[in-house]
C-alpha positions as CSV (number, residue, x, y, z in Angstrom):
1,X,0.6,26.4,5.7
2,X,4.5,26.4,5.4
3,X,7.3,24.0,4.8
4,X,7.6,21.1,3.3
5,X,4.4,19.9,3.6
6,X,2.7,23.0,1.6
7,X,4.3,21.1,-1.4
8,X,4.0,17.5,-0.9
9,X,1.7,15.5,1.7
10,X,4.3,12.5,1.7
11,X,7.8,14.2,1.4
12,X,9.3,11.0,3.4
13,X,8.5,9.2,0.7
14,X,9.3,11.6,-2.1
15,X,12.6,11.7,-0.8
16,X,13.7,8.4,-0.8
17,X,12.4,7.3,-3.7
18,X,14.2,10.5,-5.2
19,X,17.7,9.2,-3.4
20,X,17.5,5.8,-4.7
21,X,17.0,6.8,-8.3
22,X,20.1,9.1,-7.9
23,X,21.7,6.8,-5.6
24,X,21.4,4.3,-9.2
25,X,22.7,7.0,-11.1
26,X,25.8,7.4,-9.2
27,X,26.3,3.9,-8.9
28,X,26.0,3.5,-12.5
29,X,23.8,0.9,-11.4
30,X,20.5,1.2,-14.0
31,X,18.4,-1.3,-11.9
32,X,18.3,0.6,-8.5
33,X,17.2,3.9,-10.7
34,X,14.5,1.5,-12.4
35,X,13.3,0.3,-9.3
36,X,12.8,3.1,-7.6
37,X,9.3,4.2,-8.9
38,X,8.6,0.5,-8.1
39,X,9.6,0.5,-5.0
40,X,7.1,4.1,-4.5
41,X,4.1,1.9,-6.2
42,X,4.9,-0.6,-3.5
43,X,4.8,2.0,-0.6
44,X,1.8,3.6,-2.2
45,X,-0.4,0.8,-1.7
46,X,1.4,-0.6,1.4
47,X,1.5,2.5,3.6
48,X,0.2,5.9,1.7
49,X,-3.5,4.9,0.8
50,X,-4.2,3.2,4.3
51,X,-2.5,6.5,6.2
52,X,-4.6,8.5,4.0
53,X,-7.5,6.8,5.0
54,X,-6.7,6.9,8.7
55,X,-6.1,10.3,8.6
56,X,-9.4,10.9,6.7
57,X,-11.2,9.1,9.5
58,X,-8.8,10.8,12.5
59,X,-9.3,14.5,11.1
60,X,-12.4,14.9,8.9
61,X,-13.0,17.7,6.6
62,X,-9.9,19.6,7.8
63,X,-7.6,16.7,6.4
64,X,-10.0,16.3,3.2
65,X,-9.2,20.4,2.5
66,X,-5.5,19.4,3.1
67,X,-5.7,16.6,1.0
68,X,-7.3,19.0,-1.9
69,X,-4.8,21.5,-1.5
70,X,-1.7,19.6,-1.6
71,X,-0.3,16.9,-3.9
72,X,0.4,13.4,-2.5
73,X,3.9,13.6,-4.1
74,X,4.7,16.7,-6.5
């Protein structure tokens, strides 16, 4: 396994939630920092957990090794 996704199983995810919390830092703005692991809870249950079990479902044990290999974020 290479790239990104040898480190992370959701790097989309990971990313923005990483450039709004700087995005909040540059702004000086403490409240768009504060949300962001918020806004990542929200996504979590929203999109990550159903995808997971989709792909669960979709791929079977390969996903499952996958899944115990990598971390969901870091």
């Amino acid at each position: 396994m290479k790239g990104i996704y040898h480190h992370t199983r959701h790097p989309l995810y990971l990313g923005v939630t990483t450039f709004q919390f700087g995005l909040g830092i540059l702004l000086g703005n403490l409240w768009i920092s504060i949300l962001a692991p918020v806004a990542l809870a929200i996504v979590h249950f929203i999109a990550v957990r159903p995808e997971e079990g989709y792909l669960a479902d979709r791929f079977g044990e390969s996903y499952l090794r996958y899944k115990a290999e990598v971390r969901r974020y870091i």
